[in-house]
N, C-alpha and C positions, 0 to 999 in steps of 0.2 A: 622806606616804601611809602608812598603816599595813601591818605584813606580815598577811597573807591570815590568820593563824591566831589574830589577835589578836580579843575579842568586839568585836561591833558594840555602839557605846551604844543604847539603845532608849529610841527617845522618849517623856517622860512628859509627859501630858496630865493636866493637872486640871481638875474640874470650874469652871467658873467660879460666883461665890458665886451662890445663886438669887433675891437681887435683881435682879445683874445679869441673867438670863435672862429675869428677868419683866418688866425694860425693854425689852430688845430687843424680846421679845414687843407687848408695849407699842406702841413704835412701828411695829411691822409694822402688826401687825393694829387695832391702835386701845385707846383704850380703853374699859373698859365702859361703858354709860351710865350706872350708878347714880355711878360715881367722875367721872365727867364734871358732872354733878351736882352733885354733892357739892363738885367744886370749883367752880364757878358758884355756888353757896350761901353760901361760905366769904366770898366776898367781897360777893356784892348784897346780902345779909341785914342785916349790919353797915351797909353802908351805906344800907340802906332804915334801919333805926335812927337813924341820924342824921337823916337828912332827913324824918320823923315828926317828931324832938325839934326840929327847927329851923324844922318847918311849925304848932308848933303853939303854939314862942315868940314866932317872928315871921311869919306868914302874910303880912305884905304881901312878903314875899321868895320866895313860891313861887314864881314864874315862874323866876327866876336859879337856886335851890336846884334844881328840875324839869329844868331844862335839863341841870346839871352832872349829877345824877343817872340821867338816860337817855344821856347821852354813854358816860356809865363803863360803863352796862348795855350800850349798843349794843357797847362795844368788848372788855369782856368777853366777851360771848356764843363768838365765835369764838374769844380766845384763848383761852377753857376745853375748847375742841372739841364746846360739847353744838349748836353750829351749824357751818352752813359758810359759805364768807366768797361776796362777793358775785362772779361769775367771769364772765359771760357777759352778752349785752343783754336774753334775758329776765327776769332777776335784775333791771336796772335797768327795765324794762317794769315789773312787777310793784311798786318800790319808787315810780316815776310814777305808777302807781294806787291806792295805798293814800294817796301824798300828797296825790291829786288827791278822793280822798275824805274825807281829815283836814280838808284847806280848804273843802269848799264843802258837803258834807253832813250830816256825824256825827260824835260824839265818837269815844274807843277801842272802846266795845265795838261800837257801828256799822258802825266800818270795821272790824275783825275780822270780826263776820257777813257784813258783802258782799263782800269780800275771799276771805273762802274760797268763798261761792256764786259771785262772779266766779270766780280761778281752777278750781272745777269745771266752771264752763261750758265756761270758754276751753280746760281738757284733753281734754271728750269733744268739743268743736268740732275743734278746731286738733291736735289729738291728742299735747298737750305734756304736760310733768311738771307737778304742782303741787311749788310751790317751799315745800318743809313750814321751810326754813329760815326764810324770813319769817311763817309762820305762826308759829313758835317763838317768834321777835322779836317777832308782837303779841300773842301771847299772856299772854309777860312782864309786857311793854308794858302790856297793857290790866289786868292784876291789880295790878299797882304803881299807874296810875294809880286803879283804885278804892279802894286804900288810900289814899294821900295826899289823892284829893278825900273820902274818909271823916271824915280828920282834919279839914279843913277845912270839912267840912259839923259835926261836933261841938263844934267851938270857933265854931261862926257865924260863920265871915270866906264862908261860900259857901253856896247854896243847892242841893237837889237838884234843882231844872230847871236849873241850870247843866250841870249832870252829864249830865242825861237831855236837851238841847235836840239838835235837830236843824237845823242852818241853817250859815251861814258862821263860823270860828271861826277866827283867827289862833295864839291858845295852843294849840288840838290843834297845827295845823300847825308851830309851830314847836319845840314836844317830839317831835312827827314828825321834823323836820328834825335833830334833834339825835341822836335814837337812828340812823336810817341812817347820818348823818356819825361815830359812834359806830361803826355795823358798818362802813362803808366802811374806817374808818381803824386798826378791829383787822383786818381781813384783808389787810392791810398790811404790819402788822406781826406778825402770828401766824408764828410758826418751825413749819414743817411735818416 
């Protein structure tokens, strides 16, 4: 114990560096969208690049190349935060009907349009959220797929009523299949 007359040491605080604050910040509060972004770009971009160059050397491989490419996109999405991951049975309600529209009705941009006129109904009906994160995901979704069936309608391996048909379609469905297994299985793994 020290005697009474000796000084007290006085604690020194230093600032911590202003990266570090700007993490912490970070994780509290989130981060912005444009860097959220930005990091979802960093990665799909490059790999939309490739899968251009690979649809346009070998096009009979779109389907396998399609598939691997909306997996990464679906599971990206969340672990960049510019979505959120799949948490509740509305979320899987919602991914049931955009599937059930990929098989039996309409391409991407199709199921996009009914999808959100569905969910608006079903929010002023039922008085639910629209779930903007699976919007987000077909949104993606549907602008990826009109570049790569682009490629493939300029190199002639596809035609544009493929694009545009309306009826049963196994290939929507199962790049459908792959981007949810995609989100399902980044918010899995996404570190919150």
């Amino acid at each position: 114990m020290a005697p009474s007359g000796a000084p007290r040491p006085v604690p020194t605080t230093t600032a911590p560096p202003p990266g570090q604050v700007r993490i912490l910040y970070e994780i509290h509060e989130g981060l912005p969208f444009y860097l959220r972004l930005e990091r979802f770009l960093a990665v799909v971009l490059p790999l939309a690049a490739i899968n251009v160059l690979v649809l346009s050397q070998r096009p009979e491989w779109a389907l396998w190349s399609n598939l691997i490419y909306f997996f990464i996109l679906g599971m990206w999405m969340p672990g960049s935060h510019l979505i959120g991951t799949i948490d509740d049975a509305e979320d899987y309600r919602d991914v049931a009907l955009v599937m059930v529209l990929s098989l039996f009705c309409c391409g991407p941009v199709g199921a996009l349009v009914l999808y959100f006129l569905a969910s608006g109904i079903l929010a002023l009906i039922l008085k639910t959220d629209i779930n903007w994160s699976l919007i987000g995901l077909l949104l993606a979704y549907t602008i990826a797929r009109i570049v790569f069936d682009l490629v493939l309608i300029l190199i002639d391996f596809e035609e544009v009523g493929d694009f545009l048909r309306v009826g049963f379609s196994f290939v929507d469905f199962f790049l459908v299949v792959a981007l949810f297994g995609g989100w399902l299985f980044g918010g899995l793994v996404r570190s919150d």
